[in-house]
C-alpha positions in Angstrom: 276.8 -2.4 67.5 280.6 -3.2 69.6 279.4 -5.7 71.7 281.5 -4.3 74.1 280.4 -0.9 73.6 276.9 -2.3 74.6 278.0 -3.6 77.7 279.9 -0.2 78.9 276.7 1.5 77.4 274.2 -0.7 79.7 276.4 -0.3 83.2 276.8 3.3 82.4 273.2 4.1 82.6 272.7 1.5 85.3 275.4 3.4 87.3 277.5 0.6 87.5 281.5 1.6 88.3 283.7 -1.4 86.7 287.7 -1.2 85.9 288.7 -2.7 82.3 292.1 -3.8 81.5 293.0 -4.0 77.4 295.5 -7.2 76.4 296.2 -9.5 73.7 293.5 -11.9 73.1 293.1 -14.8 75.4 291.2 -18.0 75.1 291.6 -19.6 78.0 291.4 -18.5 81.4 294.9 -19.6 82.2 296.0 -16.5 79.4 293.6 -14.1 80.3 295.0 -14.6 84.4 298.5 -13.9 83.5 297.4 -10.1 81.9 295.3 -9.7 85.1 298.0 -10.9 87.6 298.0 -8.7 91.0 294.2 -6.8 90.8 291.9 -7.5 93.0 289.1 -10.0 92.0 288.3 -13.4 92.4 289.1 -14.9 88.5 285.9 -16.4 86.9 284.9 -18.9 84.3 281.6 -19.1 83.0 280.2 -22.0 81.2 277.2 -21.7 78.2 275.7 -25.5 78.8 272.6 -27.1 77.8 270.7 -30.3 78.6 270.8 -33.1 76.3 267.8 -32.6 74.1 268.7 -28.7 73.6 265.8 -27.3 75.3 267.2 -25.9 77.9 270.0 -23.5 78.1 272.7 -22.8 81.6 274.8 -19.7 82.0 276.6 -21.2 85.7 279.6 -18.9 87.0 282.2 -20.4 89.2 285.9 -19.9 90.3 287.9 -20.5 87.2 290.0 -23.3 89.7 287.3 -25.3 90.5 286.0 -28.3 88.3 282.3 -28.6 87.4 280.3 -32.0 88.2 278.2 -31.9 85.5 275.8 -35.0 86.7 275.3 -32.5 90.0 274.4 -29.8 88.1 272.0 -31.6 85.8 270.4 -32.4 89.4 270.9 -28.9 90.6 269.3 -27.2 87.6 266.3 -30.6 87.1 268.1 -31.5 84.0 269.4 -34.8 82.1 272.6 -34.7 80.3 274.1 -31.6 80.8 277.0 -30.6 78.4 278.7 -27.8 76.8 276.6 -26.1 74.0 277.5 -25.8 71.3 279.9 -23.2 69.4 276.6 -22.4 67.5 274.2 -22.9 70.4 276.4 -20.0 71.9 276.7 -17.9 68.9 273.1 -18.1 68.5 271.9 -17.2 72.1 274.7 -14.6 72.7 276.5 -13.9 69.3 279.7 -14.5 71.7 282.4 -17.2 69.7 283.8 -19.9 72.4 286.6 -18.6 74.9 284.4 -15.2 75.6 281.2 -16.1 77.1 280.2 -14.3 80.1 277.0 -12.7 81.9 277.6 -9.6 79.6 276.3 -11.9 76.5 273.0 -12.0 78.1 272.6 -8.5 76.8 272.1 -10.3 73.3 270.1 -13.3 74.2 266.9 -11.5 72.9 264.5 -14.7 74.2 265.5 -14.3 77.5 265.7 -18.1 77.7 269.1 -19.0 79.9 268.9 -19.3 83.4 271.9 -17.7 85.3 273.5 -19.9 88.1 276.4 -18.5 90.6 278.4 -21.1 92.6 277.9 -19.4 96.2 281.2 -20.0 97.1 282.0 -17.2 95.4 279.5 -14.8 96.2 281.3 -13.2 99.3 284.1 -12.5 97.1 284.0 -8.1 96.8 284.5 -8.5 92.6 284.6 -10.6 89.7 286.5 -10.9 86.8 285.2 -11.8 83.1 285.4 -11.1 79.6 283.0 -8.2 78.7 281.8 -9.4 75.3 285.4 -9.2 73.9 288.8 -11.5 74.9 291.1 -8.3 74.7 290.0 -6.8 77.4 289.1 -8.1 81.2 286.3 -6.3 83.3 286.4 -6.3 87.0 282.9 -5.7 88.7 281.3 -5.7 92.2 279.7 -9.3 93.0 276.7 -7.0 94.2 276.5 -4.7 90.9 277.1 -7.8 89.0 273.8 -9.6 90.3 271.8 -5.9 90.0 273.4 -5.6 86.1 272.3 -9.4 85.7 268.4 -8.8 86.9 268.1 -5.2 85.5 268.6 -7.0 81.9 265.7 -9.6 82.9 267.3 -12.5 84.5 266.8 -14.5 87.7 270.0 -15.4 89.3 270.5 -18.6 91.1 273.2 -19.2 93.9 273.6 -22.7 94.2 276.3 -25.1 96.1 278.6 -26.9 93.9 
């Protein structure tokens, strides 16, 4: 199945409203910003990590601006050695490639085994921005249908200060 297709699929019969904008493939946040320029939501990264032995894995949203203190999020989370996963890692717990990973690749992490973090300083914010499975095309959500979508699909999310 369209990965994407599987995420419209899933917050349709959640009753979830979202707005999608189509563009040119972006990697980086920095290209996906300028196709997004001027609507309304607070622009997101989020980061696939693990812990050094590969037994744990991290989905942790944040403000695409701010930089991530690894060492305090290994302290955060009750980890050692938190880092990036891996390209594979990622493929295998989402099937996302790097430069699309989002909440929406939960939907194929059939083990259920990534805990979802959100840096609170962005949870007043009224949406969010992300890449819905796909880097052509941005979704904007409500921060509050985002954290229902999250724990209708099986997941605990944790707010935490960064």
């Amino acid at each position: 199945m369209n990965l994407y297709k599987k995420v419209e699929e899933t917050l349709a019969s959640l009753e979830i409203p979202f707005e999608i904008v189509e563009h040119e493939p972006a990697l980086t946040t920095e290209q996906a910003d300028r196709f997004i320029e001027g609507i309304e939501g607070v622009r997101t990264k989020t980061m696939f990590l693990t812990n050094k032995k590969k037994t744990a894995y991290y989905l942790l949203i944040m403000d695409d601006h701010k930089r991530l203190d690894m060492s305090a999020f290994g302290q955060i989370a009750g980890s050692k050695g938190i880092k990036m996963a891996s390209p594979d890692s990622l493929y295998e717990k989402m099937m996302l490639p790097p430069g699309v990973v989002s909440p929406f690749g939960l939907l194929n992490n059939e083990e259920k085994d990534i805990s979802v973090y959100i840096d609170k300083e962005i949870m007043n914010e009224e949406r969010m921005s992300f890449h819905p499975n796909t880097n052509e095309k941005t979704i904007f959500i409500k921060t509050a249908d985002l954290l229902r979508f999250v724990e209708a699909i099986g997941y605990q999310v944790n707010v935490i200060a960064l």
